[in-house]
C-alpha positions in Angstrom: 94.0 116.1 71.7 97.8 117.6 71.8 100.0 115.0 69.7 103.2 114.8 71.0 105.8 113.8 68.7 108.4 110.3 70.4 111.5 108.7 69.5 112.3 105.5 71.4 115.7 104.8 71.4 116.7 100.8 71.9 114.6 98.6 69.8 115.3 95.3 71.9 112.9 93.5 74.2 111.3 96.1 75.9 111.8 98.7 73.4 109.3 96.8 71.4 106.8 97.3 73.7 107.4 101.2 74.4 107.3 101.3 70.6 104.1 99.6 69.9 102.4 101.3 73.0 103.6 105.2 71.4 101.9 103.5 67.9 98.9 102.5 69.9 98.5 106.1 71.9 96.0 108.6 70.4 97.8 111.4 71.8 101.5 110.1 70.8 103.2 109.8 67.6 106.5 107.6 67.0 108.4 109.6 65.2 112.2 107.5 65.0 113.5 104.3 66.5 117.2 104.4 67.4 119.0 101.5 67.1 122.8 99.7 65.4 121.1 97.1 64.3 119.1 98.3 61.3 117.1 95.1 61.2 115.9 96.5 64.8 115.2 100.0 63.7 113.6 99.6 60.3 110.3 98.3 59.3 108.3 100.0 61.6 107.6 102.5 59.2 109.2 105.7 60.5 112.9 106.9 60.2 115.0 104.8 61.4 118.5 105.8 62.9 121.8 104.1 64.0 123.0 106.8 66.7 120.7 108.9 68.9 122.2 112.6 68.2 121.6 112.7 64.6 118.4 111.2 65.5 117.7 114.6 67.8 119.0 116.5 65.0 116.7 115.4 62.2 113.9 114.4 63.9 113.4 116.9 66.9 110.9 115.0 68.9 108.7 116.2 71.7 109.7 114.0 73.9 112.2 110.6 74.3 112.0 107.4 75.8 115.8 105.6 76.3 115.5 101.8 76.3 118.7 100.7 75.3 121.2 98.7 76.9 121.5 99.6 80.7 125.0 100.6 80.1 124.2 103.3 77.2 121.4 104.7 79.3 123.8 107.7 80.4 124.8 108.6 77.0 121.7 108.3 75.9 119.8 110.1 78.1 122.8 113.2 78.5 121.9 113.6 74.7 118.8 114.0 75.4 119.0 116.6 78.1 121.6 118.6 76.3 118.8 119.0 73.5 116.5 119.8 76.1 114.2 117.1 75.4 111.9 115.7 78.1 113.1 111.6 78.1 112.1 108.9 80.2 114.8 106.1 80.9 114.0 103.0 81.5 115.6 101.7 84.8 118.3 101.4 86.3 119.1 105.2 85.4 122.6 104.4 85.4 125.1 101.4 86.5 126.6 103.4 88.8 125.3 105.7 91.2 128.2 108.6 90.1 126.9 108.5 86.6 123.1 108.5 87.1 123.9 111.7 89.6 125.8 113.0 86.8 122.0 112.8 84.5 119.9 114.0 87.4 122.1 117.4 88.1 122.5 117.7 83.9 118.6 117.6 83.7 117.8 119.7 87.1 120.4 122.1 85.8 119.0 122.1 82.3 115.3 122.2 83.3 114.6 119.1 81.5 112.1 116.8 82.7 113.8 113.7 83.9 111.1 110.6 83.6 112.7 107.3 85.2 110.8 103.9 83.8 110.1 102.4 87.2 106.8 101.8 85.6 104.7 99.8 88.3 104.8 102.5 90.5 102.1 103.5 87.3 100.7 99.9 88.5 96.9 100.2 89.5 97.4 97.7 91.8 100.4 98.6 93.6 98.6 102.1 93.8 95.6 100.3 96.0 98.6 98.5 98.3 99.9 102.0 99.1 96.8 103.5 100.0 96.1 100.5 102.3 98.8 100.9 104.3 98.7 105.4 104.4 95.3 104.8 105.7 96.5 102.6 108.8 94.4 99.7 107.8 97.7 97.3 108.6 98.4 99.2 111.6 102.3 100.0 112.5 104.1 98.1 109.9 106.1 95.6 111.1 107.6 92.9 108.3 107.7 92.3 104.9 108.6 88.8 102.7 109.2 89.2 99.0 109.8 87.1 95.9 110.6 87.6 91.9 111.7 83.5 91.3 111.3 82.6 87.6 113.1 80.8 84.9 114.9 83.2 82.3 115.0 81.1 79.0 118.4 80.6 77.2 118.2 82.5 74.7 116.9 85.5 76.5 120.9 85.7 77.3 121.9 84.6 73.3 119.7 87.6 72.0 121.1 89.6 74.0 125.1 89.1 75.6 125.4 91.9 77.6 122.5 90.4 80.0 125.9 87.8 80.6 128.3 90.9 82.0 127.9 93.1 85.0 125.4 95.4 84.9 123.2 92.6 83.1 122.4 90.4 86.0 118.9 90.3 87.8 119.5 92.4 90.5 120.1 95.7 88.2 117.4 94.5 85.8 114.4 93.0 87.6 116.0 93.3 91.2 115.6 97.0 91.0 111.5 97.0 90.2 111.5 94.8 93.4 113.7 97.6 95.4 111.5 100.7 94.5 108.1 98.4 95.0 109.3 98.0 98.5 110.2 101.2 98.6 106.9 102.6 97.4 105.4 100.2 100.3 107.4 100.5 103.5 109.5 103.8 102.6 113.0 104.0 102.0 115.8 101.6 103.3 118.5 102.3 105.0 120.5 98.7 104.9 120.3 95.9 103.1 122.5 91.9 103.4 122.7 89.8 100.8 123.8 86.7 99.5 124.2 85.6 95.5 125.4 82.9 93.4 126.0 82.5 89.8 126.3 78.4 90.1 123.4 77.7 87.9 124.1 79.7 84.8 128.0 80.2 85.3 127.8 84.0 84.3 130.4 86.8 85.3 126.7 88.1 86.8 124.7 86.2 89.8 121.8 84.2 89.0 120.2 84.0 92.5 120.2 86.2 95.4 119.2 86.7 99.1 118.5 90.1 100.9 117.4 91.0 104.7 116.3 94.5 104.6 116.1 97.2 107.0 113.9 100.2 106.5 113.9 103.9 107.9 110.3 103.0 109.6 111.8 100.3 111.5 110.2 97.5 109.4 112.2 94.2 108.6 112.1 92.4 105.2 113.3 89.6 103.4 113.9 88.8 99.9 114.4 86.3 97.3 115.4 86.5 93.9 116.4 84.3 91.2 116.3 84.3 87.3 116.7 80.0 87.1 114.1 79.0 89.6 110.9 77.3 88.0 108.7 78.6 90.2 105.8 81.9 89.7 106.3 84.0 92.3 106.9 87.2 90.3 105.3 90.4 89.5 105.0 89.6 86.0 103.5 85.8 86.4 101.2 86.9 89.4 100.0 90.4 88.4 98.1 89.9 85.4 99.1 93.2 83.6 101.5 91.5 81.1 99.5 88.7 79.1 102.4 87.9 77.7 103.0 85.7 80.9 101.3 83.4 82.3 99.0 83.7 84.9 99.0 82.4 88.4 95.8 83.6 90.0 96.8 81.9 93.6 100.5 83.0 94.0 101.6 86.4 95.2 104.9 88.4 95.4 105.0 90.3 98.8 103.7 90.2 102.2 103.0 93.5 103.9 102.6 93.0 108.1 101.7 95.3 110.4 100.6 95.0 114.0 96.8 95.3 112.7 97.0 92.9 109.6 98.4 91.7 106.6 97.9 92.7 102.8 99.2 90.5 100.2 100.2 91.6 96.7 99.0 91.6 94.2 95.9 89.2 94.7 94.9 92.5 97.6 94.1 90.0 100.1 93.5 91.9 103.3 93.7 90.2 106.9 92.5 92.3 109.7 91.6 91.2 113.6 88.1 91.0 113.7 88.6 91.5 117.7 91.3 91.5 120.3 95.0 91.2 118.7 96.6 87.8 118.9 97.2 84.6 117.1 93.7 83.3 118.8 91.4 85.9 117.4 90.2 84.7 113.6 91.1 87.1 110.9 88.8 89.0 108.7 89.8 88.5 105.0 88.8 90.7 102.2 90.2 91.2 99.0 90.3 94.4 97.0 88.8 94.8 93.6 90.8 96.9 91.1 90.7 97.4 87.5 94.1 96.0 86.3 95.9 97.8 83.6 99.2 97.6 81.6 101.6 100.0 84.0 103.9 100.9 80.7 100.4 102.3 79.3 99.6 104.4 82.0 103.6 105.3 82.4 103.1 106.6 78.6 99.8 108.4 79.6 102.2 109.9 82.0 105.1 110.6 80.4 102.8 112.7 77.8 101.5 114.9 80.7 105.0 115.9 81.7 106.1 116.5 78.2 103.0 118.7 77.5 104.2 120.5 81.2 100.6 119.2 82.9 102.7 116.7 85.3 105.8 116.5 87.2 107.7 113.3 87.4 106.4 110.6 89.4 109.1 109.0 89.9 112.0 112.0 89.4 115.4 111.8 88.5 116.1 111.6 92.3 113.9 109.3 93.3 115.0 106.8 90.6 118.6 107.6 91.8 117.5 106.6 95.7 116.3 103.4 93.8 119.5 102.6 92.5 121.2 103.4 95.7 119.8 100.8 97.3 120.2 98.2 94.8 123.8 99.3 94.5 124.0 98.6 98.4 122.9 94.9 97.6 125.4 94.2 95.5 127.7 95.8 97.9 126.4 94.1 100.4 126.6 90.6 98.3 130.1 91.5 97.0 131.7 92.3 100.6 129.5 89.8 103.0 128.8 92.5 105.2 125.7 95.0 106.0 126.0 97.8 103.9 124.2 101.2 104.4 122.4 103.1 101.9 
């Protein structure tokens, strides 16, 4: 097996866990962690550096993966591309949509494969979901309810102050996975309300938020999102593919409808009529078996592929930038208290 040769850049939360999956991979070698803080760099017994172009100098890895702070994710990752080095970064790409266009033409100009870290579209079960609903099982879709409500702890904001400061609030960091799931189910959205507050927390960033959406196909959704609810309606509490969370085998985050049936995610519980369609006729319910696995694992079995030139992007510079578009457009949308297009 090819070794290819990583850097991870960022060696905070979820750094730590691109960095112990590259030490885990039997086809990947970490090679550097890139970090300030040397007490976040060193000790995991390669070279450690403080800034990410002498780094690419000395190092010259195969390949990159940018999780640092959202708002160093350009720099970062226009390092990378300059050195044509294949990087993933993790989402958003940018905080604004100008600057993550500004990386996508960079790395389409440069031939540089562009990786961005929406990793559950590398998600197992979301992968079952989407071929549920391209095979018609659902019928036309029609609706779709969503939910990511759970309980941040303090010092998930001390660790970490820029999480306090825009571009650190839940709709750029765990709104967006929700956007390009939806996505991924019901195709691309073409306007989005919404409503936030910050009165929980008392941040410069929202806390909660409320989105009706309004896709291309015609379907209708809404949304709910909160990072100081105690509740477990969230990808990470309901999937299973993070046992660092608990696990809440009834609860689910979405609801797909068509005019045919309903699948809910991710326990894959699938309602179709048994007979004629109406409210009268008895469903019948089914639930899809699939072999969970960690998404930022098979992301990283990716990621290899495309640096070794056997893959293209999944998810491409410009599909993470159509991501970020329409999470943009919610806080827009939020900001202004109007609908805004995206």
């Amino acid at each position: 097996m090819t070794t290819v040769r990583i850097a991870v850049v960022g060696a905070g939360l979820i750094g730590r866990r691109h960095i112990g999956l590259v030490r885990e991979h039997p086809g990947c070698e970490l090679v550097s962690v890139v970090d300030p803080d040397p007490a976040a760099r060193d000790g995991h017994g390669v070279p450690g550096h403080a800034d990410v172009a002498e780094m690419l100098a000395r190092t010259a890895p195969d390949g990159v993966i940018v999780a640092s702070p959202n708002a160093l994710h350009v720099e970062h990752a226009l390092a990378c591309v300059s050195a044509g080095v294949p990087v993933l970064v993790e989402k958003p790409l940018a905080d604004t949509v100008a600057e993550a266009e500004t990386v996508v033409t960079a790395a389409g100009a440069g031939g540089v494969p562009l990786l961005v870290g929406h990793h559950r579209r590398h998600s197992p079960l979301m992968a079952a979901a989407c071929e549920v609903i391209r095979r018609g099982a659902l019928g036309r879709l029609v609706a779709v309810q969503g939910a990511a409500l759970f309980r941040k702890p303090d010092d998930y904001f001390d660790k970490a102050p820029w999480r306090r400061e825009p571009g650190g609030g839940p709709i750029l960091i765990n709104l967006i996975h929700e956007i390009d799931n939806l996505r991924a189910l019901c195709g691309d959205l073409v306007e989005v309300q919404a409503s936030t507050s910050n009165a929980v927390r008392g941040f410069d960033v929202e806390d909660t938020a409320a989105l009706t959406l309004r896709f291309a196909s015609g379907v209708l959704g809404s949304f709910l999102l909160s990072d100081t609810a105690a509740a477990a309606r969230s990808w990470e509490q309901t999937s299973r593919e993070n046992p660092d969370y608990p696990y809440y085998p009834d609860e689910d985050c979405y609801v797909v409808a068509g005019t045919d049936g309903s699948l809910t995610i991710p326990t894959l519980r699938l309602r179709v009529f048994s007979g004629e369609r109406s409210w009268w006729t008895p469903f019948e319910t089914s639930v899809l078996e699939v072999a969970r696995r960690d998404p930022l694992a098979a992301q990283l079995d990716h990621f290899r592929a495309v640096v070794l030139g056997e893959a293209a992007p999944l998810v491409d510079g410009h599909e993470g930038l159509r991501t970020l578009r329409a999470t943009q457009a919610v806080a827009e949308a939020a900001r202004t208290g109007t609908p805004v297009a995206v």
